[in-house]
Every structure is written in structure tokens, then in C-alpha cells.
TIVEXTI-336768 format. One record per atom (N, C-alpha, C): residue number from 1; x, y, z. Coordinates in Angstrom, 3 decimals, m for minus. Layout:
residues N
NUM,X,Y,Z
...
***
This chain:
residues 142
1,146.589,85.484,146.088
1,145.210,85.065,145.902
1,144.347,86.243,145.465
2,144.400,87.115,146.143
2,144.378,88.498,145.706
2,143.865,88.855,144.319
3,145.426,89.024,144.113
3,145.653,89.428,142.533
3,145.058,88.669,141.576
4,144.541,87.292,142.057
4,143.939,86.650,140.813
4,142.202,86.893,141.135
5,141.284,87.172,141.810
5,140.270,87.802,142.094
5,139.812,88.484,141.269
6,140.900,89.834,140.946
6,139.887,90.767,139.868
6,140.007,90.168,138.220
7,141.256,89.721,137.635
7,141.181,89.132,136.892
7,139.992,88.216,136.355
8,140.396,87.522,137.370
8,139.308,86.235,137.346
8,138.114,86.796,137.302
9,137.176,87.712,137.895
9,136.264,88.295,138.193
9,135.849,89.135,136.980
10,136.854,89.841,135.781
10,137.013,90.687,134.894
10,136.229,89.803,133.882
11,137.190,88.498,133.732
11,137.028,87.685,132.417
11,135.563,87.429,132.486
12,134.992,86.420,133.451
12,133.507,85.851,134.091
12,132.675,86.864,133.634
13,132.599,88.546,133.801
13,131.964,89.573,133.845
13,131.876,89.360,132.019
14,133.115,89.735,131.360
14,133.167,89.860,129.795
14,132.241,88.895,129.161
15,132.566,87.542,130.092
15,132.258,85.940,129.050
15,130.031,85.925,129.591
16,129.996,86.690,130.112
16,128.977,86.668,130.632
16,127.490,88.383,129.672
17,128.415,89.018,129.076
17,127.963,89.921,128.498
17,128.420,89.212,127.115
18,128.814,88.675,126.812
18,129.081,88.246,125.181
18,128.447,86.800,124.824
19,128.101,86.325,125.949
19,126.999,85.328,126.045
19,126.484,84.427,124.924
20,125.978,83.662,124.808
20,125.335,83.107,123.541
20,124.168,83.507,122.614
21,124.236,82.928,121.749
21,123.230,83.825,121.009
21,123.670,83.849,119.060
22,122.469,84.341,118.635
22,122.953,84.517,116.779
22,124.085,85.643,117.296
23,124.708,85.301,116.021
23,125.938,86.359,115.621
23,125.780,87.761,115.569
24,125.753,89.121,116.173
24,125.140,90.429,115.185
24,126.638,91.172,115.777
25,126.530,92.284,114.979
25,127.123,93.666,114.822
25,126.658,94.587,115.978
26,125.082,94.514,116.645
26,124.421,95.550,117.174
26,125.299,95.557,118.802
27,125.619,96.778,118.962
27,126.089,97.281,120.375
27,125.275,98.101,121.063
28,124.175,98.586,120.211
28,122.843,99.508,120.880
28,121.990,99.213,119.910
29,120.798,100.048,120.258
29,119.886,100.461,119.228
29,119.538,100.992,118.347
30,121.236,102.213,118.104
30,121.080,102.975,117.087
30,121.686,102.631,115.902
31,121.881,101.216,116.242
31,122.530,100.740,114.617
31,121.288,99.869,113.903
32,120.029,99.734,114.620
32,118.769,99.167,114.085
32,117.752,100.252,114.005
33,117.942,101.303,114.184
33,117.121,102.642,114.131
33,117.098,102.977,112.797
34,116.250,103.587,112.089
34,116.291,103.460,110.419
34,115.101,102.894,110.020
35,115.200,102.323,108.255
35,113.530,102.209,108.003
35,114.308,100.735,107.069
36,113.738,99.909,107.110
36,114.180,98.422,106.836
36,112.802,98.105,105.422
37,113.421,97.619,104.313
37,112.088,96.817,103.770
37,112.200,95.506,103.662
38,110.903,94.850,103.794
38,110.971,93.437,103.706
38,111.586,92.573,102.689
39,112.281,91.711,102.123
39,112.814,91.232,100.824
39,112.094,89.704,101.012
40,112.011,88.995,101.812
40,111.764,87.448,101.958
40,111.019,87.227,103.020
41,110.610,86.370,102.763
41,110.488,85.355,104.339
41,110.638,83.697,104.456
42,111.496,83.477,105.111
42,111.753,81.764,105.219
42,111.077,81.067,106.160
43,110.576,80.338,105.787
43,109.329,79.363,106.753
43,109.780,77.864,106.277
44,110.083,76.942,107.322
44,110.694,75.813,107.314
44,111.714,75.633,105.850
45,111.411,75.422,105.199
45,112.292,74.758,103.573
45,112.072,75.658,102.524
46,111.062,76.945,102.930
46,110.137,77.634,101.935
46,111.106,79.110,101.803
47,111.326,79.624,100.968
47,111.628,80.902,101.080
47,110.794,81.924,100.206
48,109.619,82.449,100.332
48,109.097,83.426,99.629
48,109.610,84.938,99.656
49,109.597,85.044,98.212
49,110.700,86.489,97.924
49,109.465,87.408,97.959
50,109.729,88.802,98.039
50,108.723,89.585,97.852
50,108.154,89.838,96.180
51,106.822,89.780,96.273
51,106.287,90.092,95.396
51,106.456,91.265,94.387
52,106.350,91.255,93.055
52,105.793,92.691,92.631
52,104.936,94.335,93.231
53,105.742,94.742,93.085
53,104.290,95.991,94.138
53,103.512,96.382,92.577
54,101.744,96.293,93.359
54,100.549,96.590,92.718
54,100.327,97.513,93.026
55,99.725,98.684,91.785
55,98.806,99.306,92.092
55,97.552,99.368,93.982
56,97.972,100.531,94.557
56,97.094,100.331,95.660
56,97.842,99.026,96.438
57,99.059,99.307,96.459
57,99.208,97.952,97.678
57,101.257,98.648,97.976
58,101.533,98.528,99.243
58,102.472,99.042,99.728
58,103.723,98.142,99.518
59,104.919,98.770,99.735
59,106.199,97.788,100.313
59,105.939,97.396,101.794
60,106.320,96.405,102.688
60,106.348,96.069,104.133
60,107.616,96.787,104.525
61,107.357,97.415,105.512
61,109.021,97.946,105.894
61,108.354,98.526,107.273
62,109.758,98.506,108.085
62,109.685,99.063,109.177
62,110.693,100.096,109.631
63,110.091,101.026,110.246
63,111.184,102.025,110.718
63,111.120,102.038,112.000
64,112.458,101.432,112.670
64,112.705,101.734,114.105
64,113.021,103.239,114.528
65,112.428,103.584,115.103
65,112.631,105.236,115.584
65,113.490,104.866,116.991
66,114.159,106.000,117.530
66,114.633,105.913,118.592
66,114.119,106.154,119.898
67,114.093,105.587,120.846
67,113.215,105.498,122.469
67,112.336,104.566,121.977
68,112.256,103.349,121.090
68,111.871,102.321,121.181
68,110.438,102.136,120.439
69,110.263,103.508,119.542
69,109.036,103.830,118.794
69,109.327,102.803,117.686
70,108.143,102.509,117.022
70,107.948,101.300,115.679
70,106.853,102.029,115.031
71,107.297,102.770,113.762
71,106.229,102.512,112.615
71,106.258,101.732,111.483
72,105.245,101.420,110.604
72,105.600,100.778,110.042
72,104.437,100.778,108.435
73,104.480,99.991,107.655
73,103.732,99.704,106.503
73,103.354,98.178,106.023
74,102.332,97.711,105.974
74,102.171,96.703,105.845
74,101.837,96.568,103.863
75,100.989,95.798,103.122
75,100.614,95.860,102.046
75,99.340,96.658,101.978
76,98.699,96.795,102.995
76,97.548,98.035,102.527
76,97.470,98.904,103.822
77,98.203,98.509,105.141
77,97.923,99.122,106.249
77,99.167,100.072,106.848
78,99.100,100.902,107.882
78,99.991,101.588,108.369
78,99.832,101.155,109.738
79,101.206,100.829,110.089
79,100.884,100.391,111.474
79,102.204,101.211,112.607
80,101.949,101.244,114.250
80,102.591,101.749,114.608
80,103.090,101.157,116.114
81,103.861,101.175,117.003
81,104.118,100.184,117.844
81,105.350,100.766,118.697
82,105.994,100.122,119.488
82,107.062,100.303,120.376
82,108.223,98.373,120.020
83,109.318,98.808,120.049
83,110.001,97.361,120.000
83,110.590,97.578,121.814
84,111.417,96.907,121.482
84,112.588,96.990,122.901
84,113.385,95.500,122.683
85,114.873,95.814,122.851
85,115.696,95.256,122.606
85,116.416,94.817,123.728
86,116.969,93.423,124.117
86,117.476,93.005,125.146
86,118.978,91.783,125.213
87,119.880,91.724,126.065
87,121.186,90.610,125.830
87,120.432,89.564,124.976
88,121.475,88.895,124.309
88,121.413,87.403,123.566
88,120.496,88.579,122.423
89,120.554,89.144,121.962
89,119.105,89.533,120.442
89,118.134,89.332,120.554
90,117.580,89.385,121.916
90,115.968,89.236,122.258
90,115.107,90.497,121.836
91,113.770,90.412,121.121
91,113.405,91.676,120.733
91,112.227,91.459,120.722
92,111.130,92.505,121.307
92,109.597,92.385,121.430
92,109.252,93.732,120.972
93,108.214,93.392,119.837
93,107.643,94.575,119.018
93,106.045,93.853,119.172
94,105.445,95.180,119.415
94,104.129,95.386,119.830
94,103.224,96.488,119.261
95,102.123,96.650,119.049
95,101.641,97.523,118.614
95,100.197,97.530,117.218
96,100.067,98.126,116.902
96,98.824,97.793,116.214
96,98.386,99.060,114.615
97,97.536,98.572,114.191
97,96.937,99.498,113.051
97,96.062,99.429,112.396
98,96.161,100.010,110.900
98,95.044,100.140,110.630
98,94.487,98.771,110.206
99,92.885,98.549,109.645
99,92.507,97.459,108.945
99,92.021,96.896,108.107
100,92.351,97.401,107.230
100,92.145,96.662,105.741
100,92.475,95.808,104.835
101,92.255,94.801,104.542
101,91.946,93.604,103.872
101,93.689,93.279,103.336
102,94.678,92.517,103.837
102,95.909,92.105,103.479
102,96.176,91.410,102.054
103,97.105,91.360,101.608
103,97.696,90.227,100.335
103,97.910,89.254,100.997
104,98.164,88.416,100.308
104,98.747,87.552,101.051
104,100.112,87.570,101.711
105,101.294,88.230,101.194
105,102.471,88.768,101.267
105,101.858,89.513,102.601
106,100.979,90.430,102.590
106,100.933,91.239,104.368
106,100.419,90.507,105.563
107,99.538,89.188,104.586
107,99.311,88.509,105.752
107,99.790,87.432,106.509
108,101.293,86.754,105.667
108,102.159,86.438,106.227
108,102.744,87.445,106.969
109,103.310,88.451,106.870
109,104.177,89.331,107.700
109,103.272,89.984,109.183
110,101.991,90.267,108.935
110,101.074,90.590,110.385
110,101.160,89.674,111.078
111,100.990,88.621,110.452
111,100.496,87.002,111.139
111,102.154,86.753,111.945
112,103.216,86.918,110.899
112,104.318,86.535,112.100
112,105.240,87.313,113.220
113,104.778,89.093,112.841
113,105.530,90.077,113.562
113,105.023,90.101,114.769
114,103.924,89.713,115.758
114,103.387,89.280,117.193
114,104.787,88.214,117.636
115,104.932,87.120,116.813
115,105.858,85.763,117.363
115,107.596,86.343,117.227
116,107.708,87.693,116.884
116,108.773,87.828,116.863
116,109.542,87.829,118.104
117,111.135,87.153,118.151
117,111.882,87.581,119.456
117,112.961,87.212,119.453
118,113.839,87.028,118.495
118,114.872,87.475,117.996
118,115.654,87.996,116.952
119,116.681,88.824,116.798
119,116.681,89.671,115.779
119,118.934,89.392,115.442
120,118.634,89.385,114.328
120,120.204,89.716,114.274
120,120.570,90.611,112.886
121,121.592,91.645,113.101
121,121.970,92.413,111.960
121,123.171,92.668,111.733
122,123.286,92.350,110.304
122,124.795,92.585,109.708
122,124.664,93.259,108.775
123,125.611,94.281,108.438
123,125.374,95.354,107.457
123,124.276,95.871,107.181
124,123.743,95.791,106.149
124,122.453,96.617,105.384
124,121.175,95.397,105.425
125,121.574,94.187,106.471
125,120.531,93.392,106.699
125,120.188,92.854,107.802
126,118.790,92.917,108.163
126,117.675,92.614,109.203
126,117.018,91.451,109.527
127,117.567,90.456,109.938
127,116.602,89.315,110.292
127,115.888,89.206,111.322
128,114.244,89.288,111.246
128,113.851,88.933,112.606
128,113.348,87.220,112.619
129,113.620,86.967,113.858
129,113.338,85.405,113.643
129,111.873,84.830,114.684
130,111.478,84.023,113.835
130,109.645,83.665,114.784
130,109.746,82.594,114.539
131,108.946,81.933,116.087
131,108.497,80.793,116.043
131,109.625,79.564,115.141
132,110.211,79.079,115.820
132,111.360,78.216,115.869
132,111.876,78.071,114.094
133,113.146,79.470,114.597
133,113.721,80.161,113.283
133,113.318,80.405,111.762
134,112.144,80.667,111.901
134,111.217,80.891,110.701
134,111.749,82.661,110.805
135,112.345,83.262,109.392
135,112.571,84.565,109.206
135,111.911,85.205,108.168
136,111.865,86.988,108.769
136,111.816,87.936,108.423
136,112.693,88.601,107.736
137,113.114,88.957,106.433
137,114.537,89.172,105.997
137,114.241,90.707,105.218
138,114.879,91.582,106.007
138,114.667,93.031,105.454
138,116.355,93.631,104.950
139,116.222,94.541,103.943
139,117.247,95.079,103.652
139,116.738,97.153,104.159
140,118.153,97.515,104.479
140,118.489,98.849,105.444
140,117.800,99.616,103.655
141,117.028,100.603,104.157
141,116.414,101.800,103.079
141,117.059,102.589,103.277
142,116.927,103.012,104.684
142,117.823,104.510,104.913
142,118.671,104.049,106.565
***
């Protein structure tokens, strides 16, 4: 009876850390640490690609720093924040910046990076997901 205890006890422990959840690659934080730019965003049936960059107007991208720092770039703003990452791809990014007048392209992305809270990554790509699986779709810069 014994001998089947730790076994038994081993597997439960494994099936319990591998848990449910989107699919990702990530085993820490330092495989999402880096500077990400925005490419899309999918909202119900809609997928808007990123725009042309204008004169006076930025790429969206974010760079996860390590100990849980967030800076970032919006279309006219610089913004800066803390994330933190948790089991199942749970992820809360917080934080704030500057304020000047958005595209529309930045003001979808301000408007949905508050509702963010889950995240999944495979290779050289970043999905964060808001408000019932509406995504954020970034490709790895550096």
C-alpha cells in the first residue's frame, strides 16, 4: 500500500502543475522578457492588422524587463508598468503614461491592455488575450 502512495502522490502533483489552460512554451519569465511589437488585433470575427507607421506616430510594442518591470510604446505615448505572471497563463499588467491624443490603432491597444489576463507564447509570438478571447498579437523584436 505503501509503495503505491508516492507514486500515486508523484503523478496527482505533475497532473496538477500542467493543469489546464492555452497551450505555451513558457517555463518562466525569461522566455517573455524582451521587447514584442504589436502586428494585429482580433476582436470577435474582426482582425485588424497594424497600420502604416506615420510621421510623428510610434510602433506599439512592449518590453518585458525582468523582476516584472513593463515598458512600453503606444502610437504617440510612452508608457511604463509592472506585469506578473501566474499557473494556467494568467497575466496582470498594470501601469500607466504619458498623454497624448491616440490613433485609433493606440486606442484600441490602451483601451484593451487594463482587460488583459491571459497570455500564451510560441516562438517569436505573443498573444495576450482580453475580455472573452479577443487578442493582442505581437511578434519577438529582440
Amino acid at each position: 500500500m505503501k509503495a503505491l502512495i508516492i507514486p500515486t502522490a508523484s503523478l496527482l502533483f505533475f497532473s496538477l502543475l500542467t493543469g489546464c489552460g492555452k497551450t505555451t512554451t513558457i517555463s518562466s519569465n525569461v522566455e517573455l522578457t524582451g521587447k514584442w511589437q504589436l502586428e494585429s488585433i482580433v476582436q470577435e470575427d474582426d482582425t485588424i492588422s497594424k497600420p502604416a507607421t506615420s510621421k510623428g506616430v510610434m510602433d506599439i510594442g512592449l518590453n518585458f524587463k525582468e523582476k516584472g518591470e513593463l515598458e512600453g510604446t503606444t502610437s504617440t505615448n510612452i508608457l511604463t508598468g509592472f506585469y506578473e505572471t501566474a499557473q494556467q497563463n494568467t497575466i496582470q499588467i498594470g501601469g500607466g503614461g504619458t498623454e497624448r491624443a491616440e490613433t485609433s490603432w493606440g486606442n484600441l491597444f490602451v483601451n484593451a491592455l487594463p482587460s488583459v489576463n491571459l497570455y500564451d507564447l510560441k516562438a517569436n509570438r505573443l498573444v495576450l488575450y482580453y475580455e472573452d478571447n479577443k487578442q493582442l498579437i505581437f511578434s519577438r523584436v529582440q
